[in-house]
C-alpha positions as CSV (number, residue, x, y, z in Angstrom):
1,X,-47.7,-64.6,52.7
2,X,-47.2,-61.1,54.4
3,X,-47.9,-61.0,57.9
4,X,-50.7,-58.7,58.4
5,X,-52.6,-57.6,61.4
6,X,-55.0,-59.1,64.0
7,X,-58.3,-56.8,62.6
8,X,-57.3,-57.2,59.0
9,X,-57.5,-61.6,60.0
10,X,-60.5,-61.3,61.7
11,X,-62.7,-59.6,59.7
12,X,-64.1,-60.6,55.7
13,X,-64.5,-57.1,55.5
14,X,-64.0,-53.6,56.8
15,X,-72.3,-49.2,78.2
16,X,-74.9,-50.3,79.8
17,X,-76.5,-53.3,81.8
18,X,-79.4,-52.8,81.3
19,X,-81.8,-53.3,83.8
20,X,-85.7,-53.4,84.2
21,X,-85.9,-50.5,86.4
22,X,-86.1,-46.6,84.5
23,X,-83.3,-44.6,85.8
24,X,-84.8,-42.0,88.2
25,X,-83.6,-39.2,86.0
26,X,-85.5,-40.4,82.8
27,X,-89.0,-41.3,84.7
28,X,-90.2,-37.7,83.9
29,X,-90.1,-38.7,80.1
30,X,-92.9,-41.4,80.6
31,X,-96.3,-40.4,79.7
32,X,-99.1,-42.1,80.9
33,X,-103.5,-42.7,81.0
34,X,-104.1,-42.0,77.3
35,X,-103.6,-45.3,75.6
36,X,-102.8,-43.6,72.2
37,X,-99.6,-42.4,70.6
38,X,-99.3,-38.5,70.2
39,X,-100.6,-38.7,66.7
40,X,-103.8,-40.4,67.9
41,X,-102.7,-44.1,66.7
42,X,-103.3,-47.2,69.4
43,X,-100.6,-49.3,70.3
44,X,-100.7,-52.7,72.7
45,X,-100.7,-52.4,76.5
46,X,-96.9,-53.4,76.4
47,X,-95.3,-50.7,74.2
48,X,-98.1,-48.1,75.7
49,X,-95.5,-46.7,78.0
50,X,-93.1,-46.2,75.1
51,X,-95.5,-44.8,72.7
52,X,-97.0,-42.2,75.4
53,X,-93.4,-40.8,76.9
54,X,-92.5,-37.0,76.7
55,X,-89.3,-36.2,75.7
56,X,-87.9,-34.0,77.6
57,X,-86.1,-31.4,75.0
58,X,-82.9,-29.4,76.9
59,X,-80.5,-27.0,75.9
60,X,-77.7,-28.2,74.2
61,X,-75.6,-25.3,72.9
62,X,-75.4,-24.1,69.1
63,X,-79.0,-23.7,69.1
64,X,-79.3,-28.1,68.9
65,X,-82.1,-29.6,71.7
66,X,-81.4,-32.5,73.2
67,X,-83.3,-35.4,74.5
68,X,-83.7,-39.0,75.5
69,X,-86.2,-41.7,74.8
70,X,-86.7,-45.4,76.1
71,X,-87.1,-48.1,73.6
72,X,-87.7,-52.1,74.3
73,X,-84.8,-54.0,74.5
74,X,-86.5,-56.7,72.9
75,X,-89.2,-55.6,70.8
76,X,-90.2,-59.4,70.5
77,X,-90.6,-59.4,73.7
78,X,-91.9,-55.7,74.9
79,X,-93.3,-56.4,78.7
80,X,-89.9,-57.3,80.4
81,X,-89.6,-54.2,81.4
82,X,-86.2,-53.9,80.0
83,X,-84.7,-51.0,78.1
84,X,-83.1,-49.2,76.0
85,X,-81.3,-45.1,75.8
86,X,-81.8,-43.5,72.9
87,X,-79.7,-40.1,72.2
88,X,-81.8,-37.6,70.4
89,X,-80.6,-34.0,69.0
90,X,-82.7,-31.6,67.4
91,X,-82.7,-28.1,65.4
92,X,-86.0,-26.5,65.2
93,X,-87.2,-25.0,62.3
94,X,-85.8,-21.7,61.6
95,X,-89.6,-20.5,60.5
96,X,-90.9,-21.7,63.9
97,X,-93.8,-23.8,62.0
98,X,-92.3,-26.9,60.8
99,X,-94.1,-29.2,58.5
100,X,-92.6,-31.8,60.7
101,X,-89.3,-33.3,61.7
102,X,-86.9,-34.4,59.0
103,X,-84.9,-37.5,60.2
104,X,-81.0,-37.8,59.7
105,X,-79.0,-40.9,59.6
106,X,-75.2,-40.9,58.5
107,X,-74.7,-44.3,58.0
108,X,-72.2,-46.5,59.4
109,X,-73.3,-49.0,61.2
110,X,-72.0,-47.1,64.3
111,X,-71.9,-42.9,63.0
112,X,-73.3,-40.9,65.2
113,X,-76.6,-38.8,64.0
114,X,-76.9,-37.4,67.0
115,X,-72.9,-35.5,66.8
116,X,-74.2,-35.3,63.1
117,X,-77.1,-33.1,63.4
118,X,-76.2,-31.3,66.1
119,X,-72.2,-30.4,64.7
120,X,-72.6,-30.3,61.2
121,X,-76.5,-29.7,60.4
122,X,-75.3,-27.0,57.8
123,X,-72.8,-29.5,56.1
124,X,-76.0,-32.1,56.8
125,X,-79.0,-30.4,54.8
126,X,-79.5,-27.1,53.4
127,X,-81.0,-24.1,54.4
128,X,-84.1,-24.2,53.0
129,X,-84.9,-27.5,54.8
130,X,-83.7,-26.2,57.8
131,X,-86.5,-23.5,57.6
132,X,-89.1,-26.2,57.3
133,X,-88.5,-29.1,59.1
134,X,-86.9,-30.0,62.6
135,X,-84.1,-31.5,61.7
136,X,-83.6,-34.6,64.1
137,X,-80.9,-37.3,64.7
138,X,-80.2,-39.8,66.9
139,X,-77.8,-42.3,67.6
140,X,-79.1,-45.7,66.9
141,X,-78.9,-48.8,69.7
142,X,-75.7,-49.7,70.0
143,X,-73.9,-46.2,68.8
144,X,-72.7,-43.4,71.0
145,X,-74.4,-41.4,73.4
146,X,-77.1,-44.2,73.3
147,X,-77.2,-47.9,74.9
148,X,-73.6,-48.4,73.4
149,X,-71.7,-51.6,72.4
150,X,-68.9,-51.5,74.6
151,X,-65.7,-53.7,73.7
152,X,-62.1,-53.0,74.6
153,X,-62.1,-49.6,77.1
154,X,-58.1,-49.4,77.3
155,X,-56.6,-47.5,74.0
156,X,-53.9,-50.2,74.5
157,X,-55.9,-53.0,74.0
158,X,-57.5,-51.7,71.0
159,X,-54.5,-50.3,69.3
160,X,-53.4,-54.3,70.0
161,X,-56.6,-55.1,68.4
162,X,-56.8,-52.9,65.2
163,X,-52.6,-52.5,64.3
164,X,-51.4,-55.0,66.4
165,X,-49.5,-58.2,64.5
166,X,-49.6,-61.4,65.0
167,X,-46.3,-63.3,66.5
168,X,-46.7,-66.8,64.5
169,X,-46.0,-67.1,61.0
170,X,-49.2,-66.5,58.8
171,X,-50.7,-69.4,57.4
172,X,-49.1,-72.0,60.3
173,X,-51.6,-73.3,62.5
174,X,-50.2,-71.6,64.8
175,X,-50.9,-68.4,63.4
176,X,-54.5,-69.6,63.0
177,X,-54.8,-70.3,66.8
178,X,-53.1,-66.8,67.8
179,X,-56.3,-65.5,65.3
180,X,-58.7,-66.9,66.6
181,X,-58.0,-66.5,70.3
182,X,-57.9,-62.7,69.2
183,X,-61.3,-63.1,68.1
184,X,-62.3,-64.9,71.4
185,X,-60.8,-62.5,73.4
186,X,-62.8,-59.5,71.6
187,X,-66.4,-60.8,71.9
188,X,-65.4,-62.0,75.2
189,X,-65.5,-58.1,76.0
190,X,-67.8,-57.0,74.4
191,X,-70.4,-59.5,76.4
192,X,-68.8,-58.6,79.2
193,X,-68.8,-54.9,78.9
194,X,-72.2,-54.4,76.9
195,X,-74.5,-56.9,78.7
196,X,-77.8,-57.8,77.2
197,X,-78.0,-55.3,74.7
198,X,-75.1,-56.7,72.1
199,X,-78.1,-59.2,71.6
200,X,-80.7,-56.6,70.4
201,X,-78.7,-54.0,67.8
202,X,-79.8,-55.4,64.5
203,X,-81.0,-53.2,62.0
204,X,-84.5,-54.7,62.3
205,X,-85.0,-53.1,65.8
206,X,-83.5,-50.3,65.0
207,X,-86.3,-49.8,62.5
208,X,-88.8,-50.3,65.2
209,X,-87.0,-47.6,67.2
210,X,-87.5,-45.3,64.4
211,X,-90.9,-45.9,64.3
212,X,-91.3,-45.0,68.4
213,X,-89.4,-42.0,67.5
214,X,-91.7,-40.8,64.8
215,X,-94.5,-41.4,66.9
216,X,-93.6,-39.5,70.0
217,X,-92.0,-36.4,68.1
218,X,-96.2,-36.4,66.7
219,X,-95.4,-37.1,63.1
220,X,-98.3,-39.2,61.7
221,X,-95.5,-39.6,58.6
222,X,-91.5,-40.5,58.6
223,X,-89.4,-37.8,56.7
224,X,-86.3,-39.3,56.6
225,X,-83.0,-38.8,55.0
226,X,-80.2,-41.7,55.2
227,X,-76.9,-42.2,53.5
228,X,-75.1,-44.8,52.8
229,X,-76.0,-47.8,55.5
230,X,-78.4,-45.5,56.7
231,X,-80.6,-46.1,53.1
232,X,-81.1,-49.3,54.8
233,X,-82.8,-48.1,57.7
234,X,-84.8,-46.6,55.7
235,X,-85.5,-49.1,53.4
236,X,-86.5,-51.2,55.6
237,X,-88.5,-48.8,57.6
238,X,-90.9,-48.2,54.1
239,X,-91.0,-52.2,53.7
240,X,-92.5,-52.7,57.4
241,X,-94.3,-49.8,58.1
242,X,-95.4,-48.0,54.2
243,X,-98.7,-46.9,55.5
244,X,-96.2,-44.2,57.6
245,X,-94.2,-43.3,55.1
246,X,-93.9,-39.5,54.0
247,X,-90.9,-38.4,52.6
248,X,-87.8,-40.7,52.3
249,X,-84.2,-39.5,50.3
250,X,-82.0,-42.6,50.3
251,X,-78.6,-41.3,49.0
252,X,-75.6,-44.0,48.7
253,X,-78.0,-46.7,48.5
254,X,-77.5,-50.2,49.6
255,X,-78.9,-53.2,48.2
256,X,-80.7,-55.5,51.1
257,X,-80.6,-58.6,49.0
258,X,-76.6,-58.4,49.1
259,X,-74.7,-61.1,51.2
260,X,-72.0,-59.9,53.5
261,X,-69.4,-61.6,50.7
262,X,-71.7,-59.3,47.7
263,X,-71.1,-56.5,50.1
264,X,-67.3,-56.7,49.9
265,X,-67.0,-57.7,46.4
266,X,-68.9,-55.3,45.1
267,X,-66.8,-52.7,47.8
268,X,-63.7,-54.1,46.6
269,X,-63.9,-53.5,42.6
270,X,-65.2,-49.9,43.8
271,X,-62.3,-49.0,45.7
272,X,-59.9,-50.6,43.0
273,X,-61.8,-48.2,40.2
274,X,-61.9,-45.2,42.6
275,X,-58.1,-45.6,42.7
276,X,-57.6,-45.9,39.1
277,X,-59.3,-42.3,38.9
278,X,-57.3,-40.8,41.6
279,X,-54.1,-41.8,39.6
280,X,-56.0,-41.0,36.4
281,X,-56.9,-37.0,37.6
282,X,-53.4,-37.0,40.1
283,X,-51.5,-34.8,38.0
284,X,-54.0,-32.4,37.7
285,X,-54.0,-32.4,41.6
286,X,-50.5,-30.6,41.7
287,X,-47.2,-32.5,43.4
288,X,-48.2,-35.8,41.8
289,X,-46.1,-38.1,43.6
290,X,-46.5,-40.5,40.6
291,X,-45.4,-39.5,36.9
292,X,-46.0,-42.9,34.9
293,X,-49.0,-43.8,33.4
294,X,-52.4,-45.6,35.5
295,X,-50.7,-48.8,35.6
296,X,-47.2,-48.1,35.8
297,X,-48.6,-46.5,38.9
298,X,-51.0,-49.3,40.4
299,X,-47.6,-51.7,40.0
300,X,-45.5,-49.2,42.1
301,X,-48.5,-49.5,44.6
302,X,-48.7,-53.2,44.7
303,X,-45.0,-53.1,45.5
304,X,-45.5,-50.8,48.3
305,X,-48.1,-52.6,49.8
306,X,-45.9,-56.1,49.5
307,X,-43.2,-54.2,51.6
308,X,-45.2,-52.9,54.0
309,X,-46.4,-56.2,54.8
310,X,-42.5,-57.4,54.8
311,X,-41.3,-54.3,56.3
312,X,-43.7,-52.2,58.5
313,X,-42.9,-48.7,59.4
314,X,-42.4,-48.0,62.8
315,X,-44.4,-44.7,64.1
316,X,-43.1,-42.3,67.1
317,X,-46.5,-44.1,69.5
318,X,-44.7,-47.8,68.5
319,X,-47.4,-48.6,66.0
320,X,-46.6,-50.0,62.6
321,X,-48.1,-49.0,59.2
322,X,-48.4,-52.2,57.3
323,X,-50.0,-53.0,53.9
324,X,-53.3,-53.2,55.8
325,X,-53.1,-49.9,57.2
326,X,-52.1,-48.7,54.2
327,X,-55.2,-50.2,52.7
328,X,-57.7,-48.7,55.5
329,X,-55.9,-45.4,54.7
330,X,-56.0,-45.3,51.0
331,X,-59.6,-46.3,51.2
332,X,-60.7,-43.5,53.9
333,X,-59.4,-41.0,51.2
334,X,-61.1,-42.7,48.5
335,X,-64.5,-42.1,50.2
336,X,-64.7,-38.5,48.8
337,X,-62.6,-36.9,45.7
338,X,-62.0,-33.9,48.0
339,X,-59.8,-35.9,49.9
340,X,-57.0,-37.4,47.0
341,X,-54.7,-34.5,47.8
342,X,-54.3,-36.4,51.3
343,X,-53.5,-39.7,49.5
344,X,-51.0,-37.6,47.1
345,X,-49.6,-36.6,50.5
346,X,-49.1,-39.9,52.0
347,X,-47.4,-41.4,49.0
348,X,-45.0,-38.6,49.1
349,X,-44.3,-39.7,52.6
350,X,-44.3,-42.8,52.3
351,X,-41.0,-42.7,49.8
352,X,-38.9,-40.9,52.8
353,X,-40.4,-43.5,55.7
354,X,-42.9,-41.0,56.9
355,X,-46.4,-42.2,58.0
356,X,-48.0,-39.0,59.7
357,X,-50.6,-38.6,56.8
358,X,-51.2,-42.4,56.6
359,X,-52.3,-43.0,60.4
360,X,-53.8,-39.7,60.1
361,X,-56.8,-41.5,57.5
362,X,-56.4,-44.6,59.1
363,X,-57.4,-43.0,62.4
364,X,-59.8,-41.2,61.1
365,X,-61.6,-44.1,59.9
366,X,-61.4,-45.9,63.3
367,X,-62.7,-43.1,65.4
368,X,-58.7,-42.4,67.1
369,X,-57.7,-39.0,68.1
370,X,-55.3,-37.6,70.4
371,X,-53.8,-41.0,71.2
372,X,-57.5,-42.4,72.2
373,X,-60.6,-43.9,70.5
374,X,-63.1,-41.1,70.6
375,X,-66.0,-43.2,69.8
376,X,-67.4,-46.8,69.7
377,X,-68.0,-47.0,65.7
378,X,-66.0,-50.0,64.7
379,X,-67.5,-51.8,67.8
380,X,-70.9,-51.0,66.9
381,X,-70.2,-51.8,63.1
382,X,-69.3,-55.3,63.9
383,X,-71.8,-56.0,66.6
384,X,-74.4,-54.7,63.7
385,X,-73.3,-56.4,61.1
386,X,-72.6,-59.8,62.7
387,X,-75.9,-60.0,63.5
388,X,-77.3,-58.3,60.2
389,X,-76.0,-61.1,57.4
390,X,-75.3,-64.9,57.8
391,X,-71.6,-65.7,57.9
392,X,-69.8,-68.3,55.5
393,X,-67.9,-70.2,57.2
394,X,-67.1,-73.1,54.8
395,X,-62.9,-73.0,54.0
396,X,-63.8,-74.2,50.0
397,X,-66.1,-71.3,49.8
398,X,-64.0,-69.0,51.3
399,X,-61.1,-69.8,49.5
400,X,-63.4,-69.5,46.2
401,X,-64.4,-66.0,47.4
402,X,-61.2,-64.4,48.4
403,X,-60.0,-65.6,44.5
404,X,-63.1,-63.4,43.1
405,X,-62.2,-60.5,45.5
406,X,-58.3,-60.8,44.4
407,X,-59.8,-60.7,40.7
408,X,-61.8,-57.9,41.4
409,X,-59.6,-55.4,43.3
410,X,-55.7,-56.9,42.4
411,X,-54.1,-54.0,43.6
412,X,-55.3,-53.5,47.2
413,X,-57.3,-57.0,48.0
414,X,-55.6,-59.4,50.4
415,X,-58.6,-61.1,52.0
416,X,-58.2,-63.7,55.4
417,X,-58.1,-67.3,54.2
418,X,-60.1,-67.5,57.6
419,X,-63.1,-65.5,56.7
420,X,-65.1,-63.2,59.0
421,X,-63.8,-65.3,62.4
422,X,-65.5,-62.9,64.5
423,X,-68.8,-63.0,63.3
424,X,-68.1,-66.9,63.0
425,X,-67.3,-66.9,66.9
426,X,-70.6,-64.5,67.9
427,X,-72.6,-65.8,69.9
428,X,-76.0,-64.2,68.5
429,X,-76.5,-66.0,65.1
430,X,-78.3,-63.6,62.0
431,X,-81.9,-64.2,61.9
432,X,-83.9,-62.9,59.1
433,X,-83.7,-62.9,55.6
434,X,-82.0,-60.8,53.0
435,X,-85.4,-60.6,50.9
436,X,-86.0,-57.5,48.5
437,X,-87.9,-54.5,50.2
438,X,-91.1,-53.7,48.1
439,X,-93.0,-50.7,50.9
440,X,-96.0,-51.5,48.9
441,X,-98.4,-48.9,48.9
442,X,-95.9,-46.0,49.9
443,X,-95.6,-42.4,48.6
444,X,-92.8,-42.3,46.1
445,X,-89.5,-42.8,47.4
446,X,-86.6,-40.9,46.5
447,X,-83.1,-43.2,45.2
448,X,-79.6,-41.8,44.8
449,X,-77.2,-43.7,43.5
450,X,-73.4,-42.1,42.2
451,X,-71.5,-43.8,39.4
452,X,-67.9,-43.6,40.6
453,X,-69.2,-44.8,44.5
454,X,-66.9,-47.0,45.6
455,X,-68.2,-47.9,48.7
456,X,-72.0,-48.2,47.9
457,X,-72.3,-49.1,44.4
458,X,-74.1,-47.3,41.8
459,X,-75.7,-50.8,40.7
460,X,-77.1,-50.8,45.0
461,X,-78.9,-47.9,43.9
462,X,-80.9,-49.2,40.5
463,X,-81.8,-52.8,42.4
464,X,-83.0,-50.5,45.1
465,X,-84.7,-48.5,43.4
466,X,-86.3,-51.4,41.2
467,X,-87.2,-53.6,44.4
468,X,-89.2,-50.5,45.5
469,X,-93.0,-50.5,44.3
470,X,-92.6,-46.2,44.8
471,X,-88.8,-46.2,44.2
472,X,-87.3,-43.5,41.7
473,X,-84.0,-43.3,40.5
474,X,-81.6,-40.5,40.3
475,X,-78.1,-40.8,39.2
476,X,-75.3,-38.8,40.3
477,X,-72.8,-38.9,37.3
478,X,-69.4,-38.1,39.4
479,X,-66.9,-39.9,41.8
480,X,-67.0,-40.2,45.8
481,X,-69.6,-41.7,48.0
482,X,-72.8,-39.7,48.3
483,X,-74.3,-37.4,46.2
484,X,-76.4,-34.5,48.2
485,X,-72.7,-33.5,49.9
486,X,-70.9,-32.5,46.7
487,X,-73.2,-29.2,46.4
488,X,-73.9,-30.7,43.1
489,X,-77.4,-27.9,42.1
490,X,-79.6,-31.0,40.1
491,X,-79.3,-33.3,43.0
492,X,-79.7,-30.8,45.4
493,X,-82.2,-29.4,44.1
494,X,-84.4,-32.1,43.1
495,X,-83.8,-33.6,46.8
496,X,-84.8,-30.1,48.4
497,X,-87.8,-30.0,46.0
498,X,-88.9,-33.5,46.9
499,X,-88.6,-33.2,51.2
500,X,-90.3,-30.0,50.8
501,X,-93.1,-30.8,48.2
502,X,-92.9,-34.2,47.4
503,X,-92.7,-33.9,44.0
504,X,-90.1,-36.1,42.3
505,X,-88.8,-36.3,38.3
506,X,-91.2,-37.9,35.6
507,X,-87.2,-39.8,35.0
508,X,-84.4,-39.9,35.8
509,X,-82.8,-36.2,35.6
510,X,-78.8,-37.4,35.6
511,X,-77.0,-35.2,37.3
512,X,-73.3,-34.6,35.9
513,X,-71.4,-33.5,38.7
């Protein structure tokens, strides 16, 4: 067995204390008297001073507003008085009379919509919806410029965290206890360093907060438009709430009846197939590092990754690139067919000992730049997801599991015989279900699903779409994760069309990118 590192053992897959009192600085968002929303709709005595604040819009440079808006804790439990900081951006409509605001989410868990909207809201939606709607983000609880999860604040320690390697041989008992202690010592700081809230960023109320949000922008309706983890949000938002749904494009759709194992399988065979067509189109890319057929190919990069995990390369910072940051990087370039040249580039590297390009996508992915982490997404994505999906933690199963992943993706899958020991070790347990999403009664609801998506599957996208009463199907035919981004004219048509008319397809149109 290779030895790989402490992340890569941990996981099955991929601040504030808050206090009851507002901050002086935010009081002048609080509305108060009228014991309706903007939009005229009651609430409960308890979530009256949520419902009735006035965000306070400001000046952020590149013509983007920003703002900040309180949210419960605990929506269970509304009247403690407790809260929540929730970063808001917004573009105005360029016509000056907007049919409303037009929702962003990137996905994730843990991207920012707030550095989203307000950085790339060209790259985000097109022109023509920029005319008509106010084109808002935020940054959900637990993400960002919000009420953050907060983990490991030295780069040191998280370096040691994500690339560092344990000292014991792997699969000793001793190597299990050096795991596991890691995995102590991480949610150890994140309680520490987030306080109360690490208990309160499930999806669930992250719905709720989108709901608050609607209401005191003055939207009667939700327009909303959420890739990939953010189709979930969304999802669930038409499910609780589908008497407030208006418009909702859900593009890289996920499927909420998937267990976290379903998740990973399914993510696993799509990376293994997205790498089979890099290799496949590679020598029409130009300096193909590889000149033998698909699986000459895949062999020479099962061999790499076995040496890697023999013989990690040492980088000029005293990190090493092993087999699984090979695997993080290879995957990050897989997200979009735009990047292969940089996997081309890293292979060429990698034959001379180089690993500039590598830890360039691996870094990427993990939110490092300039020798420092630059954001809180990985910390956010576990804290979500620990306490989004029940965690197996039965060895039989586990070992039963990691055989189907190995099937699946033989190339790059080398799952933990431990399982997911963080989420194991969390000390908020999931709570909810994983039932199918039905937003009975809701307008139609537009699904986007791509074939060659490796990281949300184009089968996500048709139970999606099915589970929904309203749901209708379009299909991308291309490679990459996400549709509306690849400038592709059907889909982005048929999306523009729909936010700004809500007309969708009698069927589906699909789209051959």
């Amino acid at each position: 067995m290779t030895r790989r590192p402490l992340l890569a053992s941990l996981l099955l897959v991929p601040v504030l204390l808050l206090s009851g009192c507002v901050p002086p600085w935010l009081a002048t968002v609080l509305g108060g008297g009228d014991t309706s929303t903007p939009t005229g709709e009651e609430v409960a005595d308890e979530l009256r001073p949520y419902y009735t604040q006035v965000l306070a819009w400001r000046d952020c440079g590149g013509g983007a507003q920003c703002s900040t808006a309180l949210a419960p804790l605990d929506w269970q439990n509304p009247g403690t008085g407790e809260h929540v900081e929730l970063a808001l951006v917004r573009h105005p409509a360029a016509s000056g009379a907007p049919q409303g605001s037009l929702f962003i989410n990137p996905g994730g868990p843990g991207a920012s919509g707030f550095d989203f909207v307000r950085d790339s809201v060209d790259f985000a939606v097109s022109t023509e919806l920029r005319e008509q709607f106010d084109i808002v983000g935020w940054d959900p609880r637990g993400v960002g410029r919000s009420s953050a999860v907060t983990c490991y604040t030295e780069t040191s320690e998280q370096d040691e965290f994500i690339y560092g390697i344990p000292d014991s041989e792997p699969g000793t008992p001793e190597w299990e206890a050096e795991v596991v202690d890691a995995s102590l010592d991480f949610i150890a700081a994140c309680e520490q360093n987030t306080g109360p809230l690490l208990e309160f960023v499930d999806t669930e109320s992250t719905v709720q907060d989108l709901d608050l949000l609607r209401a005191i922008v003055g939207d009667e309706a939700l327009h909303y438009f959420g890739y990939s983890y953010g189709t979930e949000i969304g999802a669930r938002y038409a499910d609780r709430f589908p008497d407030r749904v208006g418009r909702l494009v859900l593009d890289g759709a996920t499927d909420p009846t998937t267990t976290n194992f379903e998740v990973v399988l399914a993510q696993s065979a799509g990376f293994e197939q997205a790498l089979r067509a890099y290799l496949e189109g590679c020598p029409s890319l130009g300096e193909c590092p590889f000149t033998g057929g698909v699986e000459e190919s895949l062999d020479l990069i099962r061999q790499l990754y076995d040496r890697l995990g023999e013989e990690p390369i040492e980088a000029e910072d005293g990190r090493f690139f092993d087999s699984a940051v090979l695997d993080i990087a290879i995957a990050t370039a897989l997200y979009d067919e735009g990047s292969w040249s940089f996997l081309s580039e890293m292979f060429s590297e990698l034959r001379t000992g180089e690993v500039a390009t590598g830890f360039l996508l691996a870094d990427f992915y993990y939110g490092r730049e300039g020798g420092r982490y630059v954001d809180n997404s990985l910390e956010a994505f576990i804290a979500i997801n620990c306490l989004d999906y029940p965690v197996e933690t039965d060895r039989d199963i586990i070992a039963e599991q990691n055989e189907l992943i190995r099937e699946v993706a033989p190339t790059t899958a080398d799952p933990s015989p431990l399982g997911d020991v963080i989420c194991a070790n969390w000390p908020y347990a999931f709570e909810g279900d994983l039932e199918p999403v039905r937003a009975a009664g809701a307008p139609p609801i537009l699904v986007i699903g791509t074939t060659g998506d490796p990281a949300t599957p184009y089968e996500w996208a048709e139970a999606l779409a099915e589970q929904l009463e309203s749901g209708v199907l379009v299909t991308y035919v291309g490679e990459g994760h996400i549709a509306y981004d690849e400038g592709d004219p059907c889909i982005n048509g048929l999306v523009d069309d729909y936010l700004l008319t809500g007309e969708v397809p009698a069927s589906d149109p699909v789209c051959n990118g």
